[in-house]
FIKOL-603612 format. One line per field, with one value per residue (C-alpha): z negated, y negated, x negated. Coordinates in nm, 4 decimals, always signed. Layout:
REM FIKOL-603612
c3: c(Z, ...)
c2: c(Y, ...)
c1: c(X, ...)
REM end
This chain:
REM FIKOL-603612
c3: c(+0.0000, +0.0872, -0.0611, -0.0424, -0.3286, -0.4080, -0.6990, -0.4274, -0.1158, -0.0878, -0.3256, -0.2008, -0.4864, -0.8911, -1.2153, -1.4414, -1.8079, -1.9099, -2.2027, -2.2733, -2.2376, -2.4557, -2.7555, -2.7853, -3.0998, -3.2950, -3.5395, -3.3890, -3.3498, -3.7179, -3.7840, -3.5064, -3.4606, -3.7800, -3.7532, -3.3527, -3.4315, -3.2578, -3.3349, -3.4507, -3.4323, -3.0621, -3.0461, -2.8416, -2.6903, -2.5515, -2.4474, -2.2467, -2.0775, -2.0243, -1.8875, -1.5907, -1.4942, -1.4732, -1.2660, -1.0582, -0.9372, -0.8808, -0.6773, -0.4680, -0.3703, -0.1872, -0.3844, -0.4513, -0.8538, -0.9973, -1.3096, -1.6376, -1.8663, -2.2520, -2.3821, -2.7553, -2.9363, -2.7295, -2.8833, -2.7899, -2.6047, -2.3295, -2.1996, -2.0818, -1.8026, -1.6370, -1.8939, -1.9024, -1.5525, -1.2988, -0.9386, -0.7170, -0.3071, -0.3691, -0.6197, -1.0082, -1.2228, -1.5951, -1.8463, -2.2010, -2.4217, -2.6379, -2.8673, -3.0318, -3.1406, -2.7331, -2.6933, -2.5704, -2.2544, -1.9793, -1.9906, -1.9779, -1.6930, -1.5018, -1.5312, -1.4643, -1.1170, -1.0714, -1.0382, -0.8031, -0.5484, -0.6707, -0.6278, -0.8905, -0.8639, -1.1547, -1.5285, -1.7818, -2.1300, -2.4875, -2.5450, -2.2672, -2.2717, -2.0308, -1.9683, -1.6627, -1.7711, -1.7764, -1.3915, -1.1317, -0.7113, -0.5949, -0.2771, -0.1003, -0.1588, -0.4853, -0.8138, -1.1292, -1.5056, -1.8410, -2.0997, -2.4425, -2.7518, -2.4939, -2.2740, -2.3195, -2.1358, -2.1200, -1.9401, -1.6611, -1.5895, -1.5422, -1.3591, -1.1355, -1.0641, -0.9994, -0.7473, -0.5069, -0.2378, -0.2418, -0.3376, -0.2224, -0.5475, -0.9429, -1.1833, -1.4992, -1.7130, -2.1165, -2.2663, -2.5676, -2.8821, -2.9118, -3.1939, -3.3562, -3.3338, -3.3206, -3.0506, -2.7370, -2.4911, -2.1597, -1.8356, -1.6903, -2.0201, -1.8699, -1.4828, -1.2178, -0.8915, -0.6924, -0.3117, -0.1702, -0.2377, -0.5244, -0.9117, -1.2525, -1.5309, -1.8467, -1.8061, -2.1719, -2.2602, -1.8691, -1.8752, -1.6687, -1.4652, -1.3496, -1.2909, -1.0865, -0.8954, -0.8271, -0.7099, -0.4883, -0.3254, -0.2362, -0.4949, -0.6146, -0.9650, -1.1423, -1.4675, -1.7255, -1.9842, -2.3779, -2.4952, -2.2203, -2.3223, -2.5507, -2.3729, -2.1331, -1.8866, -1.7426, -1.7007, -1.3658, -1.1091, -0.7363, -0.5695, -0.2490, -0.0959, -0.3490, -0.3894, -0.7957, -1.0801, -1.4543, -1.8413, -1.8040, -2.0542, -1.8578, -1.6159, -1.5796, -1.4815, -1.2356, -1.1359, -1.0460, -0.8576, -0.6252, -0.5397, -0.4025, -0.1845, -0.4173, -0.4582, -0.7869, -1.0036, -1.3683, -1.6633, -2.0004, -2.1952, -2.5849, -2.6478, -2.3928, -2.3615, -2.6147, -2.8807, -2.7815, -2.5850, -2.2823, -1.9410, -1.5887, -1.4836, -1.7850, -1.7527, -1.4193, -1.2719, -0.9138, -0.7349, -0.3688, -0.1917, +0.1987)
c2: c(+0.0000, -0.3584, -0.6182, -0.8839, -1.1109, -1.3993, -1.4525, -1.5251, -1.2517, -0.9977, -0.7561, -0.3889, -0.2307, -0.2852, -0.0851, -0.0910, +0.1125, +0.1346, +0.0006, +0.3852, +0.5235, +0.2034, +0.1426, +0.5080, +0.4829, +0.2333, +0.4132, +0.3565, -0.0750, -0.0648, +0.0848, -0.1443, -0.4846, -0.6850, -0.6126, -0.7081, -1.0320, -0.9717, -1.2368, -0.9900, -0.6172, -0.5222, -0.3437, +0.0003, +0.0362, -0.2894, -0.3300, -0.0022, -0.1868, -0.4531, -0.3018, -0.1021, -0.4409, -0.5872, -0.2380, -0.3280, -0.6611, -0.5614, -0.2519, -0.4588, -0.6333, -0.2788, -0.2418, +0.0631, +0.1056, +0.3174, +0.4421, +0.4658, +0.7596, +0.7448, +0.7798, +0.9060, +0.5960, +0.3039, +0.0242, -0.1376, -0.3561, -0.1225, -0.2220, -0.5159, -0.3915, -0.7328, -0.7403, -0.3718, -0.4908, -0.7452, -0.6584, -0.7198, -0.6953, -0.3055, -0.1848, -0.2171, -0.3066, -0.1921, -0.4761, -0.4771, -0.6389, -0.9163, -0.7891, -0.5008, -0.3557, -0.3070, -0.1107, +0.2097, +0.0470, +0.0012, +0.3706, +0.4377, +0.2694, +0.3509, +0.6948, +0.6997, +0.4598, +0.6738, +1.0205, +0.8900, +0.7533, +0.3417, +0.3133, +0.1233, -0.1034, -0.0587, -0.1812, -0.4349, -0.3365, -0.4429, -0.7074, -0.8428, -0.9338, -1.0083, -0.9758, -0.9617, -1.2367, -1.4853, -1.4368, -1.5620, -1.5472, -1.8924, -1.7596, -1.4464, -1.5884, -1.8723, -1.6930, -1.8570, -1.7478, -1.8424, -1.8726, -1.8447, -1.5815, -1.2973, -1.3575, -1.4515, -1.5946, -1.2390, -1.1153, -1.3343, -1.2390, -0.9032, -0.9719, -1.2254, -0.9608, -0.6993, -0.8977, -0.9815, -1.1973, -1.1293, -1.4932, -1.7954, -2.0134, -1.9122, -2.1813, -2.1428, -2.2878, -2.3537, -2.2290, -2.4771, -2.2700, -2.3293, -2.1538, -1.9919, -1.6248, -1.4447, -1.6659, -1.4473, -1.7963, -1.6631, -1.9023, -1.7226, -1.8540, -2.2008, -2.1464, -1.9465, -1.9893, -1.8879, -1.9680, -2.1293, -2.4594, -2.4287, -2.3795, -2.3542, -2.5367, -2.6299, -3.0180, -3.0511, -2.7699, -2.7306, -2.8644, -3.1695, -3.0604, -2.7623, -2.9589, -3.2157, -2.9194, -2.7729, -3.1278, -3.1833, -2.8423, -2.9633, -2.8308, -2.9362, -2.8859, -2.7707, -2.8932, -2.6956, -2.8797, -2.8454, -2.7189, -2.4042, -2.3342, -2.1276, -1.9337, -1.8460, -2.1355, -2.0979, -1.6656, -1.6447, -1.3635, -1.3947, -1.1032, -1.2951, -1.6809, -1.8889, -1.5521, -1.5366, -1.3262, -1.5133, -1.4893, -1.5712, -1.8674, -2.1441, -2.3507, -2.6361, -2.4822, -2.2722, -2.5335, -2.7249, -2.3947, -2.3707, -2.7151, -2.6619, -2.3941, -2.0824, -1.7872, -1.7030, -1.3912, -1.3267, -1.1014, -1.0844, -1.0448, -1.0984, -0.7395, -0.6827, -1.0442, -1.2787, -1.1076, -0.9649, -1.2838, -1.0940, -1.2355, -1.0595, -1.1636, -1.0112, -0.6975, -0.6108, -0.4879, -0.6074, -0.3495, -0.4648, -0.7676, -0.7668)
c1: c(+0.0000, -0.1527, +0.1019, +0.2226, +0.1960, +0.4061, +0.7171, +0.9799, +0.9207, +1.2155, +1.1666, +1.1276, +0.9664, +0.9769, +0.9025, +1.2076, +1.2348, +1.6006, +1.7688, +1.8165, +1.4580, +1.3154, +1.5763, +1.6545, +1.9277, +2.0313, +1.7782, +1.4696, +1.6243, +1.6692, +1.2922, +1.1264, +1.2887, +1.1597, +0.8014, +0.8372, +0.9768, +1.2964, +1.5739, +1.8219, +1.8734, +1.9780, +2.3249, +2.2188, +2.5641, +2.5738, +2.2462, +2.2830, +2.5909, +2.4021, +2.0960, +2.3222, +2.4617, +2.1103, +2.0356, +2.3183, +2.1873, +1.8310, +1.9425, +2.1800, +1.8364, +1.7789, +1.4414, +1.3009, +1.3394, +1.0391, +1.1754, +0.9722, +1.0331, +1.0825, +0.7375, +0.6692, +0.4448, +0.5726, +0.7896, +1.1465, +0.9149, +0.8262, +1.1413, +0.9521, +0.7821, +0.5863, +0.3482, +0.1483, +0.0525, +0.0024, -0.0383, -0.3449, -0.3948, -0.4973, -0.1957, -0.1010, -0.3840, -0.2879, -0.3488, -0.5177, -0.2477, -0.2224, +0.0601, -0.1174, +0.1737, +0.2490, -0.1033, -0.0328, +0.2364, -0.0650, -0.2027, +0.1650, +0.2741, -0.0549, -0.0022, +0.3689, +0.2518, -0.0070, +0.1986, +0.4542, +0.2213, +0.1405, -0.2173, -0.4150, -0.6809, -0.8865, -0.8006, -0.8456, -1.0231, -1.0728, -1.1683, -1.0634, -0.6553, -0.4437, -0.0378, +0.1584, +0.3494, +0.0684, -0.0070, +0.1550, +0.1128, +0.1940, +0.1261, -0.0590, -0.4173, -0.3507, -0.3549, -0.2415, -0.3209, -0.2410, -0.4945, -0.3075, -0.2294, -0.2067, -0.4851, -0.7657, -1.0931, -1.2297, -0.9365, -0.9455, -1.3157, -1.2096, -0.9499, -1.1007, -1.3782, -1.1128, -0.9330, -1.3054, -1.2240, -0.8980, -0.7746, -0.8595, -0.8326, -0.7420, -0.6546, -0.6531, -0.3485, -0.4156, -0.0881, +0.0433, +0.0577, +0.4382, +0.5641, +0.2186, +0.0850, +0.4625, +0.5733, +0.6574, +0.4539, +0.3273, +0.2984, +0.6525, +0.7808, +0.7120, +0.7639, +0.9538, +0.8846, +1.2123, +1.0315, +0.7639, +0.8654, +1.1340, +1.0176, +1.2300, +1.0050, +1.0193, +0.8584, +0.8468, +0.5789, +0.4087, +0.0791, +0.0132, -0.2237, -0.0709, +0.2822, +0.0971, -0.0894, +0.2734, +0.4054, +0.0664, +0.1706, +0.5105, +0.7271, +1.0768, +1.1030, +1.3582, +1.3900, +1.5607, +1.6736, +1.5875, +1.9285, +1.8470, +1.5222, +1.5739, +1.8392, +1.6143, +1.6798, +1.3719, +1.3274, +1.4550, +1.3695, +1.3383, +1.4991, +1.3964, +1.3412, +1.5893, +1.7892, +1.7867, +1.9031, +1.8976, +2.0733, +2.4196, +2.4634, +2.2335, +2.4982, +2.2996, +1.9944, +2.2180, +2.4153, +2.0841, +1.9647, +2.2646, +2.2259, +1.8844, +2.0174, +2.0342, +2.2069, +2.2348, +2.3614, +2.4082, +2.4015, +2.4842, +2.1911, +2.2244, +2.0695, +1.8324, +1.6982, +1.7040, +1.7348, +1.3607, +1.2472, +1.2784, +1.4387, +1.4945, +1.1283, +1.0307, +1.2328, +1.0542, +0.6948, +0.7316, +0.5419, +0.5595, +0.7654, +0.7767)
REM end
């Protein structure tokens, strides 16, 4: 597989983990969700209802869905499957994680990959730390990274070596520390780019720089506003070119989407994303866009 990489081409192949394979029982919520830092214990019957309509949207995209097993030793957070990897010119490269309590998720998912035909492209290690959802493709050859809690200086070098001369330029973005160590703060908390020329931000918390680089490459900004921050305003997945799937709960920021030309879909997700700080972007491992 070469791929393509960008946030916004049509997306014809993504890692999921269900709702099912992840929470397991209401049990294993109850043992888990405190020392994760989740707002509030996740209801397991609803999430699982929520999780198949989020299924339903993403496989209306027609993408391949690469399912991830249930996998003794791994957390409700495996559920979130951007951040065990990012994805590189070659295939998947598994990341080393920031969250230690989400350790064991990149061997996972690079061995799941791995036995159903994804190549990988090499790996990140200790003490090196990187997560998927502090990378983004702007385009096929401009790489962006966040350098925060999660990732870390050490991280990047690997992964810039990893990735050769397959990029024209990486930047490197200095996340602020938002909310302290517990915080759930990657760059995709900040930013999602929904086409080539169309971005969701947060203004308040993106770092100049890297707003003025976005506006010096022709972007139109959208900017979500505080009161739908927190609900996830700014989590939004490109299923293709300003064809978007978000947390119902946000009309403003949608509102502001479909004005710019969008088409835009939504799901309830009280359980499966904010109660765990976990949007749609966050919920998938895009594995190839066309």
């Amino acid at each position: 597989m070469t791929a393509t990489l960008s946030e916004y081409g049509p997306l014809t192949g993504v890692l999921l983990k269900h709702a099912r394979e992840a929470f397991v029982s209401d049990e294993q919520i109850a043992g888990q969700w405190t020392w994760l830092n989740y707002t509030a214990a996740p209801d397991f019957s609803k999430a699982l209802k929520e999780y198949d309509r989020f299924t339903e949207i993403v496989a209306g995209s027609g993408a391949e869905i690469v399912w991830l097993p249930h996998h003794d030793g791994l957390t409700l957070d495996s559920m979130y499957t951007r951040d065990a990897s990012v994805l590189g010119v070659d295939g998947a490269i598994p990341c080393s994680m920031g969250k230690q309590a989400r350790a064991g998720e990149p061997a996972a998912q690079g061995e799941e990959l791995r036995s159903q035909g994804w190549p990988l492209s090499g790996t990140i290690a200790a003490p090196g730390m990187l997560e998927g959802g502090d990378l983004i493709w702007l385009d096929a050859r401009t790489v962006v990274v966040g350098e925060g809690r999660r990732t870390n200086a050490e991280g990047i070098r690997q992964l810039t070596t990893l990735l050769g001369d397959s990029f024209d330029e990486l930047s490197v973005v200095a996340l602020p520390d938002y909310r302290g160590e517990h915080d759930v703060m990657h760059l995709m908390s900040l930013i999602s780019p929904v086409d080539k020329d169309l971005a969701v931000v947060s203004s308040t918390l993106l770092p100049v720089p890297f707003r003025t680089m976005l506006l010096d490459r022709g972007y139109q900004l959208i900017d979500v506003p505080e009161d739908e921050f927190e609900s996830m305003g700014t989590n939004v997945l490109a299923l293709g070119p300003r064809d978007c799937v978000m947390v119902d709960g946000n009309p403003k920021t949608r509102a502001a989407l479909e004005r710019a030309g969008a088409r835009v879909q939504v799901f309830e997700g009280v359980e499966i994303s904010l109660k765990g700080g976990g949007g749609p972007t966050c919920l998938t491992r895009p594995l190839a866009r066309s």
